[in-house]
ROZA-106493 format. One record per residue: residue in one letter; x, y, z of N, C-alpha, C, O in turn; residue number from 1. Coordinates in nm, 2 decimals, always signed. Layout:
N
FIGU  residuo  n.east  n.north  n.up  ca.east  ca.north  ca.up  c.east  c.north  c.up  o.east  o.north  o.up  num
FIGU  A  X  Y  Z  X  Y  Z  X  Y  Z  X  Y  Z  NUM;
...
This chain:
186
FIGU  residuo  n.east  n.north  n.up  ca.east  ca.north  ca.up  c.east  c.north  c.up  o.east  o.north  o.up  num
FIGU  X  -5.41  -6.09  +2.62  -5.38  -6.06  +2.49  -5.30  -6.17  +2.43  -5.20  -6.23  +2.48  1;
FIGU  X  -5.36  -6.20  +2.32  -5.28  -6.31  +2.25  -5.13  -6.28  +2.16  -5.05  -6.20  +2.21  2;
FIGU  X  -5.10  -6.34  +2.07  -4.94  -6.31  +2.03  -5.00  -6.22  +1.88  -4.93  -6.13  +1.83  3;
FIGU  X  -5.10  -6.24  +1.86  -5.11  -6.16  +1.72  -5.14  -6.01  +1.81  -5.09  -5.91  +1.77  4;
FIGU  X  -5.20  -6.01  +1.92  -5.21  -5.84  +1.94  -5.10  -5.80  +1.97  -5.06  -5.70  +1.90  5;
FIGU  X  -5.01  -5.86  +2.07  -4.89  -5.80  +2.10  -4.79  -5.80  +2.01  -4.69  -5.74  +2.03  6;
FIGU  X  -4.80  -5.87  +1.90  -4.74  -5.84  +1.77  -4.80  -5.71  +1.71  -4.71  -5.63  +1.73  7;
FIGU  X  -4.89  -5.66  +1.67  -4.92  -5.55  +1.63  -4.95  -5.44  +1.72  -4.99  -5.33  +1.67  8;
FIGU  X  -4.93  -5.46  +1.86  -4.90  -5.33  +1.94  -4.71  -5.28  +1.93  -4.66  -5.17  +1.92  9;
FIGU  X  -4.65  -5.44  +1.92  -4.50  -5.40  +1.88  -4.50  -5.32  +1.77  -4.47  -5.20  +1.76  10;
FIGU  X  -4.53  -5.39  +1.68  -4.50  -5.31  +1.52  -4.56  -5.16  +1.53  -4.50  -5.07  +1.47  11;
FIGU  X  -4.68  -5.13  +1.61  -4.75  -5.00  +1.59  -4.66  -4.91  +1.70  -4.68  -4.79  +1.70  12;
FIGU  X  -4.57  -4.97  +1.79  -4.52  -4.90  +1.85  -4.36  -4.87  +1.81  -4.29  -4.78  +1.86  13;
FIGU  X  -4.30  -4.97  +1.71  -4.19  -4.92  +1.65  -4.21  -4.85  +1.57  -4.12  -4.77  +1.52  14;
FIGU  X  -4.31  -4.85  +1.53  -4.31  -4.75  +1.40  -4.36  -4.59  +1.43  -4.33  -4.51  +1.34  15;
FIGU  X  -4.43  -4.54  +1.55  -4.43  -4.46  +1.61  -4.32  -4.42  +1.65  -4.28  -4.31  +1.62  16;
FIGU  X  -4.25  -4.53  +1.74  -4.08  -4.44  +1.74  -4.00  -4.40  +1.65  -3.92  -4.31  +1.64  17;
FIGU  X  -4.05  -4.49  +1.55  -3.92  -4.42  +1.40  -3.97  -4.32  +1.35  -3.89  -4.23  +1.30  18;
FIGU  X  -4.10  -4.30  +1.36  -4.15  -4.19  +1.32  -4.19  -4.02  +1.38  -4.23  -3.91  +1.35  19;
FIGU  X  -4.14  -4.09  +1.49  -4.15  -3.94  +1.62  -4.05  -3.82  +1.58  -4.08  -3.71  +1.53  20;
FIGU  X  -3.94  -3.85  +1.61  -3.77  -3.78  +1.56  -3.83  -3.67  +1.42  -3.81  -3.55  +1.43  21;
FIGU  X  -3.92  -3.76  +1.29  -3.92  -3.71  +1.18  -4.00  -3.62  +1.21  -3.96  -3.51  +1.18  22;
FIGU  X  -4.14  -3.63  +1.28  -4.22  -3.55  +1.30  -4.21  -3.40  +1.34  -4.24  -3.30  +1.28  23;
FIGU  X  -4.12  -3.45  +1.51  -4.09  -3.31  +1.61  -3.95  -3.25  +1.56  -3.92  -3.14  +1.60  24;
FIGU  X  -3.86  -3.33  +1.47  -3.71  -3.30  +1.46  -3.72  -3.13  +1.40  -3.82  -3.05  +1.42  25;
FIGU  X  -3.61  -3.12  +1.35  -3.60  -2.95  +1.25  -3.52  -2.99  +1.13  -3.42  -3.06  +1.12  26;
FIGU  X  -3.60  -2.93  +1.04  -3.58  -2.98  +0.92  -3.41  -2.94  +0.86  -3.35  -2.83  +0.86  27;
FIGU  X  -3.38  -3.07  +0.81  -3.20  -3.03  +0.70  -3.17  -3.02  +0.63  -3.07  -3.07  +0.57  28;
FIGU  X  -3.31  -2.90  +0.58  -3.29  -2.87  +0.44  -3.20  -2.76  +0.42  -3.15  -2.75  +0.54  29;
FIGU  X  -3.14  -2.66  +0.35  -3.12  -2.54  +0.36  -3.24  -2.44  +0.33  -3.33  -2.46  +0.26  30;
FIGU  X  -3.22  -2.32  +0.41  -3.36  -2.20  +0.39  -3.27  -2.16  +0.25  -3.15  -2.20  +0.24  31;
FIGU  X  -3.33  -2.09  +0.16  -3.35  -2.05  +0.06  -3.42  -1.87  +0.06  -3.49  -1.83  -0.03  32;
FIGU  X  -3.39  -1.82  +0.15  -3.43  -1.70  +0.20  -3.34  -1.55  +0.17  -3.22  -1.56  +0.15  33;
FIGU  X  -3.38  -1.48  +0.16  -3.29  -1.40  +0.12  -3.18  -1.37  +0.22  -3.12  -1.28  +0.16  34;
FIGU  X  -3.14  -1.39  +0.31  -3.09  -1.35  +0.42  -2.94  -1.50  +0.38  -2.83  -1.45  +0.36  35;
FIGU  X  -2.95  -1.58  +0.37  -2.88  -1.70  +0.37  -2.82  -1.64  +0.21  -2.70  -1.66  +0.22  36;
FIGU  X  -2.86  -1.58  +0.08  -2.82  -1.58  -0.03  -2.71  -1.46  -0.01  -2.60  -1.46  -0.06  37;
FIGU  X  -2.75  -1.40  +0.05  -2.64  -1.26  +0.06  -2.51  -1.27  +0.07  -2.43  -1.18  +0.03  38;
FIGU  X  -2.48  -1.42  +0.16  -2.31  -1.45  +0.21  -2.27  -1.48  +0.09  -2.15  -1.51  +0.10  39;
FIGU  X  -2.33  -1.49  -0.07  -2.26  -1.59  -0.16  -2.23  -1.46  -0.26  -2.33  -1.40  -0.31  40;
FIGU  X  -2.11  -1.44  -0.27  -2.09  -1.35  -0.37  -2.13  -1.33  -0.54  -2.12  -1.42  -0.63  41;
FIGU  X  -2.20  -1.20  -0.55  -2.21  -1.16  -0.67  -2.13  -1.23  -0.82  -2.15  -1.30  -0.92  42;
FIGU  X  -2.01  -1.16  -0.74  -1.90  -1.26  -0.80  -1.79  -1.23  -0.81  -1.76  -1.13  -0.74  43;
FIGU  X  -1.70  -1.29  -0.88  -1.57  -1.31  -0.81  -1.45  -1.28  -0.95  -1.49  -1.29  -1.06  44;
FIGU  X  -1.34  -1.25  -0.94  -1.23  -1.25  -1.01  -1.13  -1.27  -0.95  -1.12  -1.27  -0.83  45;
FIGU  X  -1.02  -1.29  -1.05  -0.89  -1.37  -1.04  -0.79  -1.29  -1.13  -0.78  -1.28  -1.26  46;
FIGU  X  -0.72  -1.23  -1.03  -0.57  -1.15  -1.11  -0.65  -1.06  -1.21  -0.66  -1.06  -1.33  47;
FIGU  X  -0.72  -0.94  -1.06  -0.78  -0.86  -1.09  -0.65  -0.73  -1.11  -0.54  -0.70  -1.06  48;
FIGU  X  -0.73  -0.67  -1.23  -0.61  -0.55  -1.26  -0.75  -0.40  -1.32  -0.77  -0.37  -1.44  49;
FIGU  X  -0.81  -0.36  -1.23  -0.89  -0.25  -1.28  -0.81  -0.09  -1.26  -0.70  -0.08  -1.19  50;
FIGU  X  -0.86  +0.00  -1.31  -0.82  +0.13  -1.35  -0.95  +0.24  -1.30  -0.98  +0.31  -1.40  51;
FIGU  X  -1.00  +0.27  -1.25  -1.07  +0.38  -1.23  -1.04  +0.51  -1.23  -0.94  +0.54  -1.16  52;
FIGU  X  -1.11  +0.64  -1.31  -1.11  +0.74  -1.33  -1.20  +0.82  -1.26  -1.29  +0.78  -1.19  53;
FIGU  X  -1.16  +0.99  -1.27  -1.25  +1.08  -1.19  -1.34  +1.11  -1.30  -1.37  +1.05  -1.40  54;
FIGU  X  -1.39  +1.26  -1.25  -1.49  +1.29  -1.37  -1.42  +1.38  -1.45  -1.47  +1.43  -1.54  55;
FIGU  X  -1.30  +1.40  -1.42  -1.28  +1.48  -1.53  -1.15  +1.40  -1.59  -1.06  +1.48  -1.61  56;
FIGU  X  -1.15  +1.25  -1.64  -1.12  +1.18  -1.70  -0.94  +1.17  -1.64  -0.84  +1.16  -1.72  57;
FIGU  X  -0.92  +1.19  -1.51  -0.77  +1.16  -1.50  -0.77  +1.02  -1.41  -0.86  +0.99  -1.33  58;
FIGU  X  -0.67  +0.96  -1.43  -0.67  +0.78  -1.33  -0.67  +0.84  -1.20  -0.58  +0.90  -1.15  59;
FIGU  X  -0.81  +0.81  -1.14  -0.79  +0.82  -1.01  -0.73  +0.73  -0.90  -0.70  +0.79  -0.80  60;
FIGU  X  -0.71  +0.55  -0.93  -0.66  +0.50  -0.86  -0.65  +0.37  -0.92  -0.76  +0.33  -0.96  61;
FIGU  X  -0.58  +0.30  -0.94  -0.59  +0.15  -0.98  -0.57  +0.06  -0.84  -0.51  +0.10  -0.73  62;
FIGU  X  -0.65  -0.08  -0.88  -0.59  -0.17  -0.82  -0.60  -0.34  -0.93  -0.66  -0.38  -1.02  63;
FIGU  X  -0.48  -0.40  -0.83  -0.43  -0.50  -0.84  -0.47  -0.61  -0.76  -0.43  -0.59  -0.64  64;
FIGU  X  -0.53  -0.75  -0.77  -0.52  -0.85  -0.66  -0.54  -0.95  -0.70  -0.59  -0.97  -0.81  65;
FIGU  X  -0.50  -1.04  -0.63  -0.48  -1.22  -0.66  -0.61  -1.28  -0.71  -0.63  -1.37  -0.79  66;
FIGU  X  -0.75  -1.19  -0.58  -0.88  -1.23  -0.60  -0.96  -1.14  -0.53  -0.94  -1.11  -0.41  67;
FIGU  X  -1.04  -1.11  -0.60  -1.17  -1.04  -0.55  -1.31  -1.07  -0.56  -1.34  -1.10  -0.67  68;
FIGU  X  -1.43  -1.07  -0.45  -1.56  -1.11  -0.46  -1.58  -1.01  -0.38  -1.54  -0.96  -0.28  69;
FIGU  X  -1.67  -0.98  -0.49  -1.80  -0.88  -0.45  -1.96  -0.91  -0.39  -2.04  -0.97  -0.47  70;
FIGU  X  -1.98  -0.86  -0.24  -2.09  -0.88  -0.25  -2.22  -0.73  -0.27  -2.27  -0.63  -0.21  71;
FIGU  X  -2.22  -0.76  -0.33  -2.33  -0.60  -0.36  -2.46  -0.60  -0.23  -2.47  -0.49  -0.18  72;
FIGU  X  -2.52  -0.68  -0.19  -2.63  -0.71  -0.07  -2.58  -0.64  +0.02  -2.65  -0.56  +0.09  73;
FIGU  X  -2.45  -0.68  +0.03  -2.35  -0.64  +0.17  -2.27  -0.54  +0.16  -2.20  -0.52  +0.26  74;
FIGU  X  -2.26  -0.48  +0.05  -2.23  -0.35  +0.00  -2.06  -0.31  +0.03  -2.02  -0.20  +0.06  75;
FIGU  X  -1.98  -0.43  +0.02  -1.85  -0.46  -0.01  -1.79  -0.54  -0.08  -1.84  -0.65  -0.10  76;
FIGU  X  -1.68  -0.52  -0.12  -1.58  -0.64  -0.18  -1.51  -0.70  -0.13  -1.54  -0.67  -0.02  77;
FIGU  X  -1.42  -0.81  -0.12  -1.33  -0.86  +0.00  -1.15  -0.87  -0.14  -1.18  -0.88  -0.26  78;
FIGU  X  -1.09  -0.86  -0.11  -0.96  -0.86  -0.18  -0.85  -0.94  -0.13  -0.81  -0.90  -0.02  79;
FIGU  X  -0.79  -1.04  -0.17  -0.70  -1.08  -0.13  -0.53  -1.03  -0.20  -0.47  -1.06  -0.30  80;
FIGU  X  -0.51  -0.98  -0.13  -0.32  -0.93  -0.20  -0.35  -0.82  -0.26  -0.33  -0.81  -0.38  81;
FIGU  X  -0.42  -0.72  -0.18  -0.47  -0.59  -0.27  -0.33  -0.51  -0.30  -0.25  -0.50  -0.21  82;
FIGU  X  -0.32  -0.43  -0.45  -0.20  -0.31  -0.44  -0.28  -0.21  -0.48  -0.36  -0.21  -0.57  83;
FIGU  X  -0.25  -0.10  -0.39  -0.37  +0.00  -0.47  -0.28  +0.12  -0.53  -0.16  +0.12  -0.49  84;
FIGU  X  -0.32  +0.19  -0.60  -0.19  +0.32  -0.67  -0.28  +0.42  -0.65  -0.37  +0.42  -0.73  85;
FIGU  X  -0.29  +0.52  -0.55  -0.34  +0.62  -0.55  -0.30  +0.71  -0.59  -0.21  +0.76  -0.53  86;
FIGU  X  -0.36  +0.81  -0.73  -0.29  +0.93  -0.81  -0.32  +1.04  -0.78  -0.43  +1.08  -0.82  87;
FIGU  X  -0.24  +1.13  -0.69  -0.32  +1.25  -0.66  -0.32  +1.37  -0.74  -0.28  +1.33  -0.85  88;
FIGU  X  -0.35  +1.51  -0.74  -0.39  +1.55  -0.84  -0.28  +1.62  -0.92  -0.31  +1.69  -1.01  89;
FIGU  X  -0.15  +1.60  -0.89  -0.06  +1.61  -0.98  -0.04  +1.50  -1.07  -0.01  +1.52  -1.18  90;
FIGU  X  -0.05  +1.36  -1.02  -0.04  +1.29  -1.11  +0.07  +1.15  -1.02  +0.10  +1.03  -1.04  91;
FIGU  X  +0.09  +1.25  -0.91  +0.20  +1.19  -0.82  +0.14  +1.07  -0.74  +0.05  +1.10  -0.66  92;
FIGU  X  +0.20  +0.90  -0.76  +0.08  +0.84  -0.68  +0.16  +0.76  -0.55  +0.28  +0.73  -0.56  93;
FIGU  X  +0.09  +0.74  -0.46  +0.12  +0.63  -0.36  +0.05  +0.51  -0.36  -0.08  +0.50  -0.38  94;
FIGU  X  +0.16  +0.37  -0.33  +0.11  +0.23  -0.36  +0.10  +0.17  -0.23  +0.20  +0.15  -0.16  95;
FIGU  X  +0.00  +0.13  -0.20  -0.08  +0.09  -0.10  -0.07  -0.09  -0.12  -0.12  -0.16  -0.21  96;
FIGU  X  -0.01  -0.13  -0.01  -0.03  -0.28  -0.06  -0.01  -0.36  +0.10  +0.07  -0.34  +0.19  97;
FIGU  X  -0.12  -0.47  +0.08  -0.16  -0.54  +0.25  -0.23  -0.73  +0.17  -0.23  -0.77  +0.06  98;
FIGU  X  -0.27  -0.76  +0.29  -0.29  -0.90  +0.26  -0.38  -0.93  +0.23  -0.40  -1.00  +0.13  99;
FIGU  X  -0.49  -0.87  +0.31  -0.66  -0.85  +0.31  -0.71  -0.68  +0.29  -0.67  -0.57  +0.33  100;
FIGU  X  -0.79  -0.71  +0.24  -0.85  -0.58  +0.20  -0.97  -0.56  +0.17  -1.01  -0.66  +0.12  101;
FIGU  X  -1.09  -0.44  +0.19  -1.24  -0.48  +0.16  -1.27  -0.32  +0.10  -1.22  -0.22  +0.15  102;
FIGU  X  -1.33  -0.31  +0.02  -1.34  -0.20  -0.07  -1.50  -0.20  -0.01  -1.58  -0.29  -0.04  103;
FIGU  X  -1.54  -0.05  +0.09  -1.69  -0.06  +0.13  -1.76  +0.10  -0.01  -1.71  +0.20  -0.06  104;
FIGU  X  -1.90  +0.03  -0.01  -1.95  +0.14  -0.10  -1.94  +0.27  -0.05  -1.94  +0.35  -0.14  105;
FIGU  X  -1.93  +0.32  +0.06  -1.88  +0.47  +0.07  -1.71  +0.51  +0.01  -1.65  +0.62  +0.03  106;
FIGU  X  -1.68  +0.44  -0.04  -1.57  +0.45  -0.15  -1.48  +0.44  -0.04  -1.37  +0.50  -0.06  107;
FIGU  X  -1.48  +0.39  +0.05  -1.34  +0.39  +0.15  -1.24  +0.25  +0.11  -1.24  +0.21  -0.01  108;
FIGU  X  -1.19  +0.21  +0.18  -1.07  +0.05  +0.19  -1.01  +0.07  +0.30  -0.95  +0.17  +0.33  109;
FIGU  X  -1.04  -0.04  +0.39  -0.99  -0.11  +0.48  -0.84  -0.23  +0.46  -0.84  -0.31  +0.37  110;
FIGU  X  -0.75  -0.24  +0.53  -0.68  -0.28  +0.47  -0.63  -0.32  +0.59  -0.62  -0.23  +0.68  111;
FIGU  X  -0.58  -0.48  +0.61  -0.50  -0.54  +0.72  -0.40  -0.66  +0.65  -0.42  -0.73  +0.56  112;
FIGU  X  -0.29  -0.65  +0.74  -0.21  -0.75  +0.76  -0.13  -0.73  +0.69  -0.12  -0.78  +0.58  113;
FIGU  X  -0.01  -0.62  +0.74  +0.14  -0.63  +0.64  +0.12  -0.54  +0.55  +0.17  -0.54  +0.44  114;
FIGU  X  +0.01  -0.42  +0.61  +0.00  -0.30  +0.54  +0.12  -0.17  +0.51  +0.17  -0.10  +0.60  115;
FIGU  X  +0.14  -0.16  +0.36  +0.24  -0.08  +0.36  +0.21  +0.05  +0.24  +0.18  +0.02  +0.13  116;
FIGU  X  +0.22  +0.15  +0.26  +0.23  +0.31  +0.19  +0.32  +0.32  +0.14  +0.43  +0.27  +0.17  117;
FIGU  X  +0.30  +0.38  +0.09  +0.46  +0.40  -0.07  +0.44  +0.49  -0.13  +0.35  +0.50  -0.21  118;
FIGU  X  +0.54  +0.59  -0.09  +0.54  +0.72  -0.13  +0.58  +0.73  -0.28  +0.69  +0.78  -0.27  119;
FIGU  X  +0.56  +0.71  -0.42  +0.66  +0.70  -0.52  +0.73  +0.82  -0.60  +0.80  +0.81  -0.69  120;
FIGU  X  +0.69  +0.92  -0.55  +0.74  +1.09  -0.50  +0.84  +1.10  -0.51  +0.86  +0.97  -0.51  121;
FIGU  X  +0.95  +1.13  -0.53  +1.12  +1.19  -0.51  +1.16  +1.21  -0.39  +1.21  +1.14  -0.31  122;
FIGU  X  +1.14  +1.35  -0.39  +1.14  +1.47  -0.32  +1.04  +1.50  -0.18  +1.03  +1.60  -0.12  123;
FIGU  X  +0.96  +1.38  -0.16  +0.88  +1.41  -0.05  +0.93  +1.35  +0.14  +0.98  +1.24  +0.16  124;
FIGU  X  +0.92  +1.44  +0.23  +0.98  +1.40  +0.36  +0.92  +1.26  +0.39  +1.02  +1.18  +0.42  125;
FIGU  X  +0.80  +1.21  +0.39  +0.71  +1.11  +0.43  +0.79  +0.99  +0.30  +0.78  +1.00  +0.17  126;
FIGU  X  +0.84  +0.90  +0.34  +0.88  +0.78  +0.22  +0.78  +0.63  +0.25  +0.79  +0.53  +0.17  127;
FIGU  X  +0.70  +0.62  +0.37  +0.65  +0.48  +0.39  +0.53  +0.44  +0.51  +0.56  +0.50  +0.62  128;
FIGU  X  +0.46  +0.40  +0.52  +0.40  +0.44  +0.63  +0.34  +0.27  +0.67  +0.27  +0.21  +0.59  129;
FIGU  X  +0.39  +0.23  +0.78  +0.36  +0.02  +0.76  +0.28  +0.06  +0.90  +0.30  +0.15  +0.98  130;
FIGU  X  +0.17  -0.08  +0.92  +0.09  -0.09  +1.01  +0.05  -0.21  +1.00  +0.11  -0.29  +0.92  131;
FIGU  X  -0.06  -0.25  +1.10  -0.13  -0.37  +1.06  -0.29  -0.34  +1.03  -0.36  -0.44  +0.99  132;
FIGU  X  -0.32  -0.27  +1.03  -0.51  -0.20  +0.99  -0.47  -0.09  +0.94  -0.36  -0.07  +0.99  133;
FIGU  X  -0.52  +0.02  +0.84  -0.56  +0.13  +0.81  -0.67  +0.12  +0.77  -0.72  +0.01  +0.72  134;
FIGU  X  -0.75  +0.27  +0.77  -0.85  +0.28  +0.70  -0.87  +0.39  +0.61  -0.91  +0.50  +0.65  135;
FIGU  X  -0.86  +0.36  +0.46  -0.83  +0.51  +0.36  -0.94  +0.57  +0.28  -0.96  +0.50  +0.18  136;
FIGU  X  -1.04  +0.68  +0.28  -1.11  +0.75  +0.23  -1.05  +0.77  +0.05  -0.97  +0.85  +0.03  137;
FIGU  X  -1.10  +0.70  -0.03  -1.05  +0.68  -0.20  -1.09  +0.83  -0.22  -1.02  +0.86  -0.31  138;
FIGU  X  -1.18  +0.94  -0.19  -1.19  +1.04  -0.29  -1.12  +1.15  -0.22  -1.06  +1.23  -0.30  139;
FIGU  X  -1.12  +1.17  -0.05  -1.01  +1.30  -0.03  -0.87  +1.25  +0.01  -0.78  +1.32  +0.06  140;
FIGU  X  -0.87  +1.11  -0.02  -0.72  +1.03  +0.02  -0.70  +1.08  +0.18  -0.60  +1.16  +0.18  141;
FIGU  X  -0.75  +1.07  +0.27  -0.70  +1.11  +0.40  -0.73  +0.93  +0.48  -0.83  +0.86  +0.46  142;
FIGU  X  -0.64  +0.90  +0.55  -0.66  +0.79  +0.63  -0.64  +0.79  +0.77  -0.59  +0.87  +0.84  143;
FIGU  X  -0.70  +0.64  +0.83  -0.69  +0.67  +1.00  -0.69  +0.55  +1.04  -0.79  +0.49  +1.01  144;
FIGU  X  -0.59  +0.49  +1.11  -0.51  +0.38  +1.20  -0.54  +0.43  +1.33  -0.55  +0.55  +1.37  145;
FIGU  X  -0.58  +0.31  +1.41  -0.59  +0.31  +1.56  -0.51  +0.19  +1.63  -0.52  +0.14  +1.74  146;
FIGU  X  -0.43  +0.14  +1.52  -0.30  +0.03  +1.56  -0.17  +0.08  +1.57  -0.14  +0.20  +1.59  147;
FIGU  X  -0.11  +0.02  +1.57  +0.09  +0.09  +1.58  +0.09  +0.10  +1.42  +0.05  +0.01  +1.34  148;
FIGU  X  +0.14  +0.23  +1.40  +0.18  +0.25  +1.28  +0.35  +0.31  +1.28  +0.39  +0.37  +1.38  149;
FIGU  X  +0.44  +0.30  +1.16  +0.58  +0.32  +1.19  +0.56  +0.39  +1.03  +0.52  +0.33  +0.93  150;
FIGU  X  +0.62  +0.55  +1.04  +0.62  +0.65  +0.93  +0.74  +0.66  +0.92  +0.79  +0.69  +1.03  151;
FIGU  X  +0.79  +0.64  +0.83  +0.95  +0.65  +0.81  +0.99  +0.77  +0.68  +0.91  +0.78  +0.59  152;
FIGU  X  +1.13  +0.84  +0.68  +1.15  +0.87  +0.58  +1.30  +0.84  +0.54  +1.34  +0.73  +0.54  153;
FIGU  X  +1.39  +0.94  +0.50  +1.49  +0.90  +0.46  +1.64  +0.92  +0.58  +1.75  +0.85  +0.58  154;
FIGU  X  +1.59  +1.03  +0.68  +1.66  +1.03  +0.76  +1.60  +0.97  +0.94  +1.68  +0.94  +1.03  155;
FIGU  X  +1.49  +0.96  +0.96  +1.39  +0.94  +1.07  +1.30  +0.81  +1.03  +1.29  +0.74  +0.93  156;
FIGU  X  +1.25  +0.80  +1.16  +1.12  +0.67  +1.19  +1.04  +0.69  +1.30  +1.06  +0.67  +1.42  157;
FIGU  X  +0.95  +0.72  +1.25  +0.84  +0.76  +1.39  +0.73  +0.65  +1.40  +0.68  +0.59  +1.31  158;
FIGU  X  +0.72  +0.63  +1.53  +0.61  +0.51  +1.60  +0.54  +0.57  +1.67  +0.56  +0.65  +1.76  159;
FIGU  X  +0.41  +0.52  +1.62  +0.28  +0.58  +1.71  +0.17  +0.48  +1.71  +0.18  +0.39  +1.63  160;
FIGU  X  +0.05  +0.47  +1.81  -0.02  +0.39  +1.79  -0.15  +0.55  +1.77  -0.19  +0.65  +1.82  161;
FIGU  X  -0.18  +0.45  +1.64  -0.27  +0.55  +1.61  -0.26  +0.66  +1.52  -0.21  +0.75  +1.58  162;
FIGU  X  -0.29  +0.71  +1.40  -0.26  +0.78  +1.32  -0.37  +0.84  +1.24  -0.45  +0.77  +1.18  163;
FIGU  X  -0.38  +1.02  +1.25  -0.49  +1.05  +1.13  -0.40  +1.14  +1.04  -0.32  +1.22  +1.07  164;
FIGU  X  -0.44  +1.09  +0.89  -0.39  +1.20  +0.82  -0.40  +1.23  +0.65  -0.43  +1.13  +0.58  165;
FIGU  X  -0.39  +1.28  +0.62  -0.42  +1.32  +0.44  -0.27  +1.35  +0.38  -0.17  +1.42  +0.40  166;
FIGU  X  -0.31  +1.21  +0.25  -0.22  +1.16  +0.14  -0.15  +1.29  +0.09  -0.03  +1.31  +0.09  167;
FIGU  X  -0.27  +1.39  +0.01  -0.25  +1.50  -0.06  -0.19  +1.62  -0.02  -0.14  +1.70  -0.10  168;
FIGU  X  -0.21  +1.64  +0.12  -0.17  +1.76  +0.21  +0.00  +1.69  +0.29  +0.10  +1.76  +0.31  169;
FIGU  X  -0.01  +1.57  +0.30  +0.09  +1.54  +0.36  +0.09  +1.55  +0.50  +0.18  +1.49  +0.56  170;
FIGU  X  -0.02  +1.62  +0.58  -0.01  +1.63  +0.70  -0.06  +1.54  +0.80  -0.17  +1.49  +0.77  171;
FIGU  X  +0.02  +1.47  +0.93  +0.02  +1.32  +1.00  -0.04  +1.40  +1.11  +0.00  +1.52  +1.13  172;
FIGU  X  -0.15  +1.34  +1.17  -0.17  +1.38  +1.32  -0.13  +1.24  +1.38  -0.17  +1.14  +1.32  173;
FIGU  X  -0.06  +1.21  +1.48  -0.02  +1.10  +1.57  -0.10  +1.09  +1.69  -0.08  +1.18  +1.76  174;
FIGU  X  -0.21  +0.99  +1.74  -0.23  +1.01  +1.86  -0.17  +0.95  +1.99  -0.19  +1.00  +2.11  175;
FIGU  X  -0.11  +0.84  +1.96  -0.01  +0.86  +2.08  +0.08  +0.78  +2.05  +0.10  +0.66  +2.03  176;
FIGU  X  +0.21  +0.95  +2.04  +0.36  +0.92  +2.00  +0.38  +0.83  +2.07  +0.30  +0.80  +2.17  177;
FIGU  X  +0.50  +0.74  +2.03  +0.57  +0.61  +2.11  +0.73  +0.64  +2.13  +0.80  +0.63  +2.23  178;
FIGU  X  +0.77  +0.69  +1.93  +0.89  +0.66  +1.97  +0.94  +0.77  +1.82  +0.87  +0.78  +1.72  179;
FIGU  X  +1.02  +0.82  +1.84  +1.09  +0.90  +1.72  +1.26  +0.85  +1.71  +1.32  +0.82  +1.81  180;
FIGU  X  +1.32  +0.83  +1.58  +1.46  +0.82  +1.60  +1.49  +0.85  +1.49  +1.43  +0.80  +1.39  181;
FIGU  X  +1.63  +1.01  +1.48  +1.67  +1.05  +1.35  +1.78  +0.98  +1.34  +1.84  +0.95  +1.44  182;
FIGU  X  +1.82  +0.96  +1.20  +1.99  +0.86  +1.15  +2.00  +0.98  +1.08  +1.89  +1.00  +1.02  183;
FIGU  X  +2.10  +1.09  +1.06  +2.07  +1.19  +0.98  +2.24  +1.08  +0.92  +2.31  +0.99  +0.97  184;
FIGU  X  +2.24  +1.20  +0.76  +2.36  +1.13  +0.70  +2.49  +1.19  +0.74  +2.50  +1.30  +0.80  185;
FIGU  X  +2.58  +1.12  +0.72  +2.70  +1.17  +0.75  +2.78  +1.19  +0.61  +2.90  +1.23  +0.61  186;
């Protein structure tokens, strides 16, 4: 073979190499599929302040937060610095307020990190209820912790890991007590 063949066996063989990678590679495009669109929120707000009502026109619950995105596909919201005011049917409400928060369409909220209940009541035994997870049902107000939770009122503090119980009834099921301590007044 002379120098012109093995010149164009080189070239036909570099260029086969450059071209191999592009052939067999995987493509870096992005998919455009519906599956890939779902992660990207509907959309989003900033120093969010909504009001929602029942049906028979009394505030059922407001909330407050720094930021919220909704994704509807995924059939939740995500909240950052959520405060929620739950009104129950006296009118009497508790304020709910954590770091993260996700509002799912079965009308519930999930709520972590520096979660705290706030009784804003007078007269009620129950004054606070702090955890790191709850999870609160928005229409019969009843919730349920499977973390350490610490219920406090004005003379006591109870620690439990684990907690079921309803806002409106007032009644705590504990599932496993830890620790009770009364300061009664003097």
């Amino acid at each position: 073979m002379n120098r012109i063949g093995w010149s164009i066996a080189l070239i036909f063989t570099a260029v086969a190499l450059l071209y191999l990678p592009i052939l067999f590679g995987e493509k870096d495009e992005p998919e455009n599929d519906a599956n890939s669109l779902s992660v990207v929120p509907n959309y989003q707000a900033v120093n969010l302040n909504s009001m929602l009502y029942d049906k028979e026109g009394k505030l059922s619950h407001q909330v407050v937060a720094d930021k919220m995105e909704h994704y509807e596909d995924l059939g939740f919201a995500i909240f950052e610095n959520p405060v929620y005011t739950l009104y129950l049917d006296g009118g009497e409400p508790w304020r709910v307020t954590a770091a993260e928060g996700t509002l799912n369409d079965n009308n519930s909220i999930e709520l972590e990190k520096n979660v705290k209940i706030v009784n804003l009541r007078s007269q009620e035994y129950v004054k606070q209820i702090t955890t790191e997870y709850i999870k609160i049902n928005l229409q019969d107000k009843t919730l349920y912790s499977d973390q350490l939770v610490e219920i406090s009122g004005v003379d006591y503090t109870v620690k439990s890991i684990g907690l079921n119980g309803n806002l409106s009834t007032q009644q705590y099921e504990l599932t496993q007590h830890v620790q009770t301590q009364f300061n009664p007044r003097r």
